[in-house]
Residue frames as a rotation matrix with the C-alpha (Angstrom) as fourth column:
UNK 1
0.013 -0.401 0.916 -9.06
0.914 0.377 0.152 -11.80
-0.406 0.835 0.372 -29.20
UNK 2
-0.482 -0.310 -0.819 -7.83
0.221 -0.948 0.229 -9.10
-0.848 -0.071 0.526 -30.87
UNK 3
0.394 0.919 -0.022 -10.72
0.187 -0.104 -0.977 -7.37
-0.900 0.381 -0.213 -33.48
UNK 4
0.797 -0.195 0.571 -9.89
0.555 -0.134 -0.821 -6.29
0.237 0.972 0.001 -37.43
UNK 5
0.740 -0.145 0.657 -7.73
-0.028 -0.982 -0.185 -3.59
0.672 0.119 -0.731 -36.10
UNK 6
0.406 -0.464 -0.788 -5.68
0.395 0.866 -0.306 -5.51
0.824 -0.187 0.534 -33.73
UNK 7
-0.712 0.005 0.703 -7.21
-0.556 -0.615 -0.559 -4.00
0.429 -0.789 0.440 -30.93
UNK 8
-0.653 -0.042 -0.756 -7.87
0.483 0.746 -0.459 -5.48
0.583 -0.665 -0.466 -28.04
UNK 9
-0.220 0.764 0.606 -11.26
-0.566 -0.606 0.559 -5.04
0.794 -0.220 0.566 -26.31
UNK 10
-0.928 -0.043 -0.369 -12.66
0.341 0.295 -0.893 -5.02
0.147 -0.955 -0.259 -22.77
UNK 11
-0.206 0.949 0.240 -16.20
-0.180 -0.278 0.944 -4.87
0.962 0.151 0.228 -21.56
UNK 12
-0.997 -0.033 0.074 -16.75
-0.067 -0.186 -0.980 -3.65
0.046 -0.982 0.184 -17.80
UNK 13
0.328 0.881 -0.341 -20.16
0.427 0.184 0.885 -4.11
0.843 -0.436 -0.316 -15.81
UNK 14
-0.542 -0.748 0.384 -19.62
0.197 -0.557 -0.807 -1.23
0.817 -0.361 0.449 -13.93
UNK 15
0.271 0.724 0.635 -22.56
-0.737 -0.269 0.621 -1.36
0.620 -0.636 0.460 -12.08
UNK 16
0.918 -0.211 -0.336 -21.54
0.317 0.899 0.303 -5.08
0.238 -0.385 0.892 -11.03
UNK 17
-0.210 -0.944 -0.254 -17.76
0.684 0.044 -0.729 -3.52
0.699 -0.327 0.636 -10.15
UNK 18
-0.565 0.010 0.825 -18.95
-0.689 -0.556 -0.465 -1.07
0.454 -0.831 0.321 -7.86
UNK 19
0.649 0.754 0.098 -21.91
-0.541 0.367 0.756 -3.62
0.534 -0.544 0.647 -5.94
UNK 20
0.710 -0.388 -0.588 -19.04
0.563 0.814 0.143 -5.87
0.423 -0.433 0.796 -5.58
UNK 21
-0.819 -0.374 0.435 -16.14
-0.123 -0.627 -0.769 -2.37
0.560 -0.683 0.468 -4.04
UNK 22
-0.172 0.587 0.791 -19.56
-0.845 -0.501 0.188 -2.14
0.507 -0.636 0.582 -1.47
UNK 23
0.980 0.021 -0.197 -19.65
0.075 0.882 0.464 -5.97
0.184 -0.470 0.863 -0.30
UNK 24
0.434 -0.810 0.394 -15.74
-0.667 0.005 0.745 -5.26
-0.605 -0.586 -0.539 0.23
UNK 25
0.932 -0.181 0.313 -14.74
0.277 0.915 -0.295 -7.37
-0.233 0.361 0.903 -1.94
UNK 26
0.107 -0.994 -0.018 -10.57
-0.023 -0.020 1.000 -7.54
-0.994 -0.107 -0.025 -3.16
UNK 27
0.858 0.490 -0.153 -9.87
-0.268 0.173 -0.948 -6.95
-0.438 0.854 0.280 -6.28
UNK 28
0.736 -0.650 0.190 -6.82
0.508 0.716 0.479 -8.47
-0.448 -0.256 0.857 -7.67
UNK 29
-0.162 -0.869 -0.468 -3.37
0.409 -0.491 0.769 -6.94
-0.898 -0.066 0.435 -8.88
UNK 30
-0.678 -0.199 0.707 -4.65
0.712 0.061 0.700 -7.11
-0.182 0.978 0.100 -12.70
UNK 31
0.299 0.951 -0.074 -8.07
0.940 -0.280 0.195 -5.66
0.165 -0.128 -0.978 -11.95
UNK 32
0.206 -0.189 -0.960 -6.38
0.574 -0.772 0.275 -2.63
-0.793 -0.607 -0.050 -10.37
UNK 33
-0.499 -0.704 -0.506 -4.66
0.306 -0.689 0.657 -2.09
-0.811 0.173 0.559 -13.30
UNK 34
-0.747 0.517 0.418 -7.18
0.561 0.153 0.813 -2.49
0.356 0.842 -0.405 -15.79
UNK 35
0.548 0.836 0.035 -9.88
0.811 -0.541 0.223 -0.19
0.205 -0.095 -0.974 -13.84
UNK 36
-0.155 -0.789 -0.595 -6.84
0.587 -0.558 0.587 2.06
-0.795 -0.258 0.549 -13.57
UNK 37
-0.806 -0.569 0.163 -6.26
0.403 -0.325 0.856 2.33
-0.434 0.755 0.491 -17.01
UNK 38
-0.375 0.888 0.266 -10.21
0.884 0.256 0.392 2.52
0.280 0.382 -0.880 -17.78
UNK 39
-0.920 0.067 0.387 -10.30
-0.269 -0.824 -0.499 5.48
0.285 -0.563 0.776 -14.75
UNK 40
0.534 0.765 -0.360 -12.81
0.213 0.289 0.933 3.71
0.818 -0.575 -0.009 -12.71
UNK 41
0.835 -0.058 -0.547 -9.88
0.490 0.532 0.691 3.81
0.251 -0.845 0.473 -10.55
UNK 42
0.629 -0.745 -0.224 -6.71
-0.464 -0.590 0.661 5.57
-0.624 -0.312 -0.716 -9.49
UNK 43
0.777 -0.213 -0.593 -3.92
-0.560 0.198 -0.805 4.44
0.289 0.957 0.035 -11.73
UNK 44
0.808 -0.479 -0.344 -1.91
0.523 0.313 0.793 1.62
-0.272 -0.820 0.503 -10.10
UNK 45
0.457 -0.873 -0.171 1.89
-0.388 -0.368 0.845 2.63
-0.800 -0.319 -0.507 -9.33
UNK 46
-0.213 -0.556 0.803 3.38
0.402 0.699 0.591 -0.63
-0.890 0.449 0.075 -11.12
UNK 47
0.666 0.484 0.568 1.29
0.720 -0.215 -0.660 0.79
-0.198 0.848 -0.491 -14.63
UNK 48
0.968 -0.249 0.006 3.52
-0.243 -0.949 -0.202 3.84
0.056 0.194 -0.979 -14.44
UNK 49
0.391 -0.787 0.477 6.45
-0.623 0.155 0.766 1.81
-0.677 -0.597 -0.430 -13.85
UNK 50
0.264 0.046 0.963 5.86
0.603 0.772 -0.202 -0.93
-0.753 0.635 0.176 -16.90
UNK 51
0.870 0.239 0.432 5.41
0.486 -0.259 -0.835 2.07
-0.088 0.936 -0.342 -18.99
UNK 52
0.820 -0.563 0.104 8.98
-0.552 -0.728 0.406 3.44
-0.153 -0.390 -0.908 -18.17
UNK 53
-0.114 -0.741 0.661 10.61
-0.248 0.666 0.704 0.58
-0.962 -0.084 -0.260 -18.21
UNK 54
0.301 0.019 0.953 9.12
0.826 0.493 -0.271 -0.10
-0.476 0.870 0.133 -21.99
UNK 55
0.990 -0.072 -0.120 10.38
-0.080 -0.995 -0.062 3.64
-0.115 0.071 -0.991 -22.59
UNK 56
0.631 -0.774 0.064 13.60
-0.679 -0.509 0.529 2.58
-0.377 -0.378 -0.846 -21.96
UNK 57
0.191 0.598 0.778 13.70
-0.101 0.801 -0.591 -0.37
-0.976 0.034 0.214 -23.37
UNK 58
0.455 0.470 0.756 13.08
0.670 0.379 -0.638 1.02
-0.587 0.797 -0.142 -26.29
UNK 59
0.833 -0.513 -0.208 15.10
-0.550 -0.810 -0.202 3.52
-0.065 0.282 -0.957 -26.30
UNK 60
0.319 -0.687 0.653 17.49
-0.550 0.427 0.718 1.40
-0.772 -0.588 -0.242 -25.71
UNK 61
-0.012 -0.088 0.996 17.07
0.906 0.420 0.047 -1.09
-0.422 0.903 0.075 -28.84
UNK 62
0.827 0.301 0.475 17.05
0.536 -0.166 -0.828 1.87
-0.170 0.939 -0.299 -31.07
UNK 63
0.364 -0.895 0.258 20.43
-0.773 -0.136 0.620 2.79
-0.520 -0.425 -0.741 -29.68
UNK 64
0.094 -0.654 0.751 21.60
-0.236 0.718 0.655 -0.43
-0.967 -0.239 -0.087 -30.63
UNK 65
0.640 0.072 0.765 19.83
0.720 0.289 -0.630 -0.91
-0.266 0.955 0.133 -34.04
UNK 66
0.882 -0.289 -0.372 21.81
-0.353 -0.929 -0.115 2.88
-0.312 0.233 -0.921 -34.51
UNK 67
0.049 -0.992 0.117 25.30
-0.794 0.033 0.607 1.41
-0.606 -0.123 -0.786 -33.56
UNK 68
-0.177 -0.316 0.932 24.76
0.299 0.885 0.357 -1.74
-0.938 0.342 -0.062 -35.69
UNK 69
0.918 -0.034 0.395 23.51
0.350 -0.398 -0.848 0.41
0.186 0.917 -0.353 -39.10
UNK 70
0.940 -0.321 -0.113 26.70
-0.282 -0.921 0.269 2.67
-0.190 -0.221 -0.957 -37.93
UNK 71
0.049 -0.793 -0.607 29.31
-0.663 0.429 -0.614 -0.23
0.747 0.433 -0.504 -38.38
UNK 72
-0.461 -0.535 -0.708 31.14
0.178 0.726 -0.664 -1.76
0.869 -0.432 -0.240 -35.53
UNK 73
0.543 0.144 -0.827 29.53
0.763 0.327 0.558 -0.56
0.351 -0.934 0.067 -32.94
UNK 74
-0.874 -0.437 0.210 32.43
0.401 -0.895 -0.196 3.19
0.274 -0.087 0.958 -32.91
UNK 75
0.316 0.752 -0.578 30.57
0.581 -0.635 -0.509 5.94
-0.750 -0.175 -0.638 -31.82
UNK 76
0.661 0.170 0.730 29.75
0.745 -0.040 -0.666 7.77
-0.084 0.985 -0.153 -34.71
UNK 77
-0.525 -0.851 -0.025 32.78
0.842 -0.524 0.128 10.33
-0.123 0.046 0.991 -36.12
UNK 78
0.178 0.326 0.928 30.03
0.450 -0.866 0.218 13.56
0.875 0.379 -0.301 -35.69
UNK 79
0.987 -0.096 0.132 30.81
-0.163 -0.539 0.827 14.14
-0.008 -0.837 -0.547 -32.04
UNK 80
0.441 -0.795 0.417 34.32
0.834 0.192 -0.517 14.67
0.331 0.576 0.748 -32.97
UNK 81
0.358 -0.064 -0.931 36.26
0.567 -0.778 0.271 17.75
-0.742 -0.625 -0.242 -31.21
């Protein structure tokens, strides 16, 4: 649940995530990314990939919100020759 700040919190038992990397254990796609992001771990690939794709994304919608404040949807009459 997210706290006053509507931030989201995690609490790691690193000692208990390494005991269990030394029994061999698998950890699962989410885990990877979440001790990624934490830097227990290497950052997965896919993490660097989500965050691109919401990059663009977003660039995207604010492109659009542009052309809809702008009118129809013309590109705007400053890049004119």
């Amino acid at each position: 649940m997210p706290n006053a700040d509507n931030q989201k919190l995690v609490s790691l038992n690193v000692e208990r995530v390494r005991y269990w990397m030394g029994q061999g254990a698998f950890f699962s796609q989410g885990l990877q990314k979440l001790l990624g992001i934490v830097g227990f771990l290497p950052i997965h690939p896919e993490t660097y990939r989500d965050g691109w794709r919401a990059r663009f994304k977003e660039a995207e919608e604010a492109k659009k919100a542009q052309e809809k404040v702008d009118g129809d949807g013309a590109p705007s009459s400053s890049a004119s020759s």
